[in-house]
C-alpha positions in Angstrom: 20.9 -33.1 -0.3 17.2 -33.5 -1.6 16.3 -37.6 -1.3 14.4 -39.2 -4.3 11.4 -39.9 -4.4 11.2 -41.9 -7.7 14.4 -43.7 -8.5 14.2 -45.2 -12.3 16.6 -47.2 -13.9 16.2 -49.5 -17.4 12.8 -49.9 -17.0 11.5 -51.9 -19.7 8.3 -53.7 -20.9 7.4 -54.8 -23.9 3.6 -56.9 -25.5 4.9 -59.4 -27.6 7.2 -57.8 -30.1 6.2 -54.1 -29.2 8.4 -52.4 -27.1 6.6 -49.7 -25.1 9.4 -48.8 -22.5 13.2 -49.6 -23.5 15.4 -49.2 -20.4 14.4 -45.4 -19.5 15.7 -43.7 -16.3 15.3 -40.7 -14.5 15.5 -39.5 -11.0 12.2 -37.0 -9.1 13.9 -35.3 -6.2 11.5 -34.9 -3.4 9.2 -32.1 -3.2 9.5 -31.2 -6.7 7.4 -31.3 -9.9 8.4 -33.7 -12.0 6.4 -33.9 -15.9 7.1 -36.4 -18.4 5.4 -35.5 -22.2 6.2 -37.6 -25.1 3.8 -38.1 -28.1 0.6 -40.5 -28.4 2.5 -44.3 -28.2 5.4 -42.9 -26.4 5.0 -44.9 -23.5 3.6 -42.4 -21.1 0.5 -44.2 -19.7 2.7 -47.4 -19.1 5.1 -45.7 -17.3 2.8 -44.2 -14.7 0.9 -48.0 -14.5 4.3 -49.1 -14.0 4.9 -46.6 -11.8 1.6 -47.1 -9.4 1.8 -50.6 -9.4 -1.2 -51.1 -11.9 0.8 -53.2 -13.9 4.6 -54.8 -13.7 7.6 -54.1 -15.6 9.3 -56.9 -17.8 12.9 -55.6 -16.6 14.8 -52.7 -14.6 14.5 -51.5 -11.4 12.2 -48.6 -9.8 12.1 -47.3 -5.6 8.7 -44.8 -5.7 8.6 -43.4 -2.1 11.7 -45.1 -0.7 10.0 -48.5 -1.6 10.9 -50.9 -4.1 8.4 -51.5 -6.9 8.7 -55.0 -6.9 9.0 -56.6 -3.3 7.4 -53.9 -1.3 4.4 -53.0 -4.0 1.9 -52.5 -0.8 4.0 -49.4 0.8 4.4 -48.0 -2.4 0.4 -48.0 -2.7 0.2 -46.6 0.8 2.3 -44.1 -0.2 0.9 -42.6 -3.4 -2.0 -41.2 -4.6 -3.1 -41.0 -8.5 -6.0 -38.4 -10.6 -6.5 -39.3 -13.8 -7.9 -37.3 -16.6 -11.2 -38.1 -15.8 -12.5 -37.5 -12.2 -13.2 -40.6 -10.2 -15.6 -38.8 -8.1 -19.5 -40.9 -7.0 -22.1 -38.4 -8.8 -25.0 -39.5 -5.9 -22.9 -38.6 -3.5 -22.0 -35.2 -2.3 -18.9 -33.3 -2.3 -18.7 -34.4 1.8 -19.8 -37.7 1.7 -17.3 -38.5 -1.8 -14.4 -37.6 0.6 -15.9 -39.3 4.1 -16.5 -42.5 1.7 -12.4 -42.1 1.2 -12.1 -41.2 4.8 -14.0 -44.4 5.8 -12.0 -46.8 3.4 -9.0 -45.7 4.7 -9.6 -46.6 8.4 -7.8 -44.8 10.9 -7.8 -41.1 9.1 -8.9 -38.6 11.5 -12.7 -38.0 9.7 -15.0 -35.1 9.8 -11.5 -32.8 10.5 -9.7 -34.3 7.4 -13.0 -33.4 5.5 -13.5 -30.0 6.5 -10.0 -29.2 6.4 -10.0 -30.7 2.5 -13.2 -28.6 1.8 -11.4 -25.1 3.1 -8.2 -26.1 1.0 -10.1 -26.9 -2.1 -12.6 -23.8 -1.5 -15.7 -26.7 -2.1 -17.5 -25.4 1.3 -20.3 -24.1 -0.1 -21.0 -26.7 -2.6 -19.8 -29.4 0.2 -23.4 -30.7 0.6 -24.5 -30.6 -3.0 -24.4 -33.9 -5.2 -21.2 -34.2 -7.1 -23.0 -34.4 -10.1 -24.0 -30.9 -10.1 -20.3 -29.8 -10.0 -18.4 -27.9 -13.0 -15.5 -29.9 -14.4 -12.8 -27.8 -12.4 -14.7 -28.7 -9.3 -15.2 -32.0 -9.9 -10.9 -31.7 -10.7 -10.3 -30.9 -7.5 -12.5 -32.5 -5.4 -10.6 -35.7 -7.1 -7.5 -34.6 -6.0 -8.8 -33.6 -2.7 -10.0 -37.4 -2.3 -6.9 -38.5 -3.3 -5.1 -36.3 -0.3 -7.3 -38.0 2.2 -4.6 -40.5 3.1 -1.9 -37.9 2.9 0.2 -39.6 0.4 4.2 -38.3 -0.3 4.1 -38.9 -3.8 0.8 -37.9 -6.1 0.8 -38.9 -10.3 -1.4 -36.7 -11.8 -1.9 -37.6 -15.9 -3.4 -34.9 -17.4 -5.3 -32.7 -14.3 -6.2 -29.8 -16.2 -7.7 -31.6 -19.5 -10.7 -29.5 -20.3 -11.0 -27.4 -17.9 -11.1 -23.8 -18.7 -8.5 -21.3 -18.3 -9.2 -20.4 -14.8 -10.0 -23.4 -13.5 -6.7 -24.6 -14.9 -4.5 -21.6 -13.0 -6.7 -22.5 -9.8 -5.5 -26.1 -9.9 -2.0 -25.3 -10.7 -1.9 -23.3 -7.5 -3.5 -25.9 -5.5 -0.1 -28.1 -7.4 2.2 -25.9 -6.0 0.8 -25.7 -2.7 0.8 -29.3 -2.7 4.8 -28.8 -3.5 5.5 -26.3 -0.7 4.5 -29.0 1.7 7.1 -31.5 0.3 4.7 -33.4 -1.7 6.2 -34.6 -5.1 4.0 -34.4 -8.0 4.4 -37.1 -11.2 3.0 -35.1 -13.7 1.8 -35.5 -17.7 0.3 -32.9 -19.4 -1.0 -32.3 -23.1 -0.3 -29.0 -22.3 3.5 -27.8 -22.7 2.6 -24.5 -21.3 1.9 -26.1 -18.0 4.7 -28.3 -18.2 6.9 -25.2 -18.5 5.4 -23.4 -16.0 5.2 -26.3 -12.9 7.5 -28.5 -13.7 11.0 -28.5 -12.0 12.3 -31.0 -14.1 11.0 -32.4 -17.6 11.7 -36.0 -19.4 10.8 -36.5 -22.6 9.8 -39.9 -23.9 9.8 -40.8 -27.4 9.4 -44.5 -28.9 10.1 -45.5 -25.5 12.9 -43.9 -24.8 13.9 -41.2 -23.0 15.3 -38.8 -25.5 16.3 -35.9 -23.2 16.0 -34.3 -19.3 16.3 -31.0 -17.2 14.8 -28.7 -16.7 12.2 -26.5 -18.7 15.4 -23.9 -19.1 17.9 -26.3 -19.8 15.9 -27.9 -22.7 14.8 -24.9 -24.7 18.7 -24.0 -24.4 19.3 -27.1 -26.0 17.3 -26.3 -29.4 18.6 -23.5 -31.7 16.8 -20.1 -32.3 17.8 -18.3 -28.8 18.3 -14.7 -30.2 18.8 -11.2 -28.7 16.2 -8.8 -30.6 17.4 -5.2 -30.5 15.0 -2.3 -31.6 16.4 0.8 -32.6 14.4 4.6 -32.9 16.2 5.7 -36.9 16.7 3.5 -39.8 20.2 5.0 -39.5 21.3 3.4 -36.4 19.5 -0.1 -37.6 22.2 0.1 -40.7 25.2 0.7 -38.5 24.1 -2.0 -36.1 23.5 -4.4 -38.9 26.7 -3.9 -40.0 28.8 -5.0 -36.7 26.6 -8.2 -36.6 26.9 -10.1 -39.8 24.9 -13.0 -38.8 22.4 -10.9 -37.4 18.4 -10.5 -39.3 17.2 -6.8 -39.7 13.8 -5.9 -40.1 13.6 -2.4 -41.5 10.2 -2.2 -41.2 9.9 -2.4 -37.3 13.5 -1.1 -37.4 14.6 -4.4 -35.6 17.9 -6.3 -35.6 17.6 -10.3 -34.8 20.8 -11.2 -33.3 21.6 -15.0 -33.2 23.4 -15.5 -29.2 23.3 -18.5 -26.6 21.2 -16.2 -24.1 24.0 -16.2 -21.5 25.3 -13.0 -19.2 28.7 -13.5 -21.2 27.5 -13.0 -24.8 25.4 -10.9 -23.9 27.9 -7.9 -22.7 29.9 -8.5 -25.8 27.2 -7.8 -27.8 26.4 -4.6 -25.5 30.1 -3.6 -25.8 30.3 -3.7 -29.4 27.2 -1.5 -30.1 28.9 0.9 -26.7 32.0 1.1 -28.9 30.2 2.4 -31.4 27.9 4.7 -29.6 24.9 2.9 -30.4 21.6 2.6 -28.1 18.9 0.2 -28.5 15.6 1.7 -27.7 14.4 -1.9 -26.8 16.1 -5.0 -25.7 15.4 -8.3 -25.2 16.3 -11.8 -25.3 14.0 -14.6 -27.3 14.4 -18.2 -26.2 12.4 -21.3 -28.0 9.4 -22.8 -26.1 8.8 -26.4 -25.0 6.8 -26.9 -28.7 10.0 -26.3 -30.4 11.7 -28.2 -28.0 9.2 -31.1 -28.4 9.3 -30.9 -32.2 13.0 -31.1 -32.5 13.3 -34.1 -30.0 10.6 -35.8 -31.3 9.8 -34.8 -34.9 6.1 -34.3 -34.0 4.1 -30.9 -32.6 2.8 -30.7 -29.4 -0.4 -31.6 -30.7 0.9 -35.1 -30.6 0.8 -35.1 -26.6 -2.9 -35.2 -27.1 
């Protein structure tokens, strides 16, 4: 059985009368992605200061780690590391001396290996000895996250890596992530992106008006939200009419000579819907099944688009 490495339960916190975070809860399994999205003023950014000991929680109870939040806030701090949207790397310095300077400060890692070895994972050898400031944003991304590795920490928040960075530079940090993973590292991730969300994340919360409004996993939520659909494309307007006819509830588009059928997606509907065209002889040219994304998802939990998250 995978342990936890974040344990939540009825965390809450609150300014005054505002309520930012109203008893959430949710469980990250070890070694696994975990992403929590939610619109501007959800409560996102407190739960990760929570989270990381930045700041405390008015109520509830939280282990990141192994450790509890409250009494043992130091291991938890030992144990963790945290990149924020905006790399926290020293411009004067170069790319080896910004991680020897984390390498010194944490007193007792074993140096100039831990360095090298960080500049071969990250590929930043040949621009090791070149000031920081001369690096492109995606470089600059990872040789954050390569700082932050320095004290080899089980448990890494990451709020919003890939912000700005182009498309490859965003694909090249998502493999470094699932690297990270494949060594039993567990990532605490938010994204504005729901894309990446959907395609790192092992689990997904998401947090609206400080609550958390629904969990699982990418699959499980976009199961959750009408519109799954089967679309069948057939070669003669002939066999689009008799098809159209067995499926009343079913959208045709003569044009493309397509037939929309409404169906939950699952192996079980799915071979009665087979059948019934087999029982009448019929062939789809083309066949596929159409599920919603993690925008309609997010607009139907929340009420806003994803360009909320931003």
């Amino acid at each position: 059985m995978t342990s936890s490495a974040i344990a939540v339960s009825g965390l809450r916190k609150a300014y005054g009368d505002k309520v930012v975070l109203d008893g959430i809860g949710f469980d990250v399994p070890a070694g696994t992605v975990f992403s929590l999205l939610g619109p501007n003023g959800a409560g996102k950014t407190t739960t990760v200061n929570v989270l990381t000991t930045l700041m405390k929680a008015d109520g509830g109870t939280a282990r990141v780690a192994g450790h509890d939040l409250d009494t043992e806030a130091k291991a938890v701090r030992a144990a963790i590391g945290v990149t924020g949207q905006f790399a926290a790397v020293d411009d004067l310095l170069t790319g080896r001396e910004n991680l020897q300077l984390m390498v010194d400060l944490q007193r007792g890692a074993a140096g100039p290996r831990v360095v090298a070895e960080l500049l071969e994972r990250f590929d930043l050898v040949d621009s090791a000895d070149q000031a920081a400031s001369t690096y492109s944003g995606g470089m600059r991304r990872k040789l954050d996250l390569a700082m932050t590795l320095v004290g080899r920490p089980r448990v890494i928040f990451l709020d919003e890596p890939t912000t700005g960075l182009d498309p490859r530079s965003r694909r090249a940090l998502w493999a470094i992530i699932r690297d990270l993973v494949a060594d039993g590292v567990t990532i605490f991730l938010t994204t504005q992106y729901l894309e990446e969300a959907d395609r790192l994340a092992d689990r997904i919360a998401v947090l609206d008006q400080g609550r958390v409004v629904a969990q699982g996993t990418p699959d499980e939520l976009k199961r959750r939200i009408p519109g799954t659909h089967v679309r069948l494309r057939f070669t003669t307007a002939d066999e689009l009419g008799a098809a159209a006819r067995l499926f009343a509830d079913a959208t045709r588009d003569d044009e493309a000579l397509t037939l929309r059928v409404p169906s939950d997606g699952g192996t079980k509907s799915l071979r009665t819907l087979l059948d019934r065209l087999d029982g009448q002889s019929l062939a789809a040219a083309e066949f596929s099944v159409h599920t919603p994304d993690l925008d309609d998802v997010f607009l139907a939990l929340t009420g806003h688009t994803s360009e909320a998250v931003k």
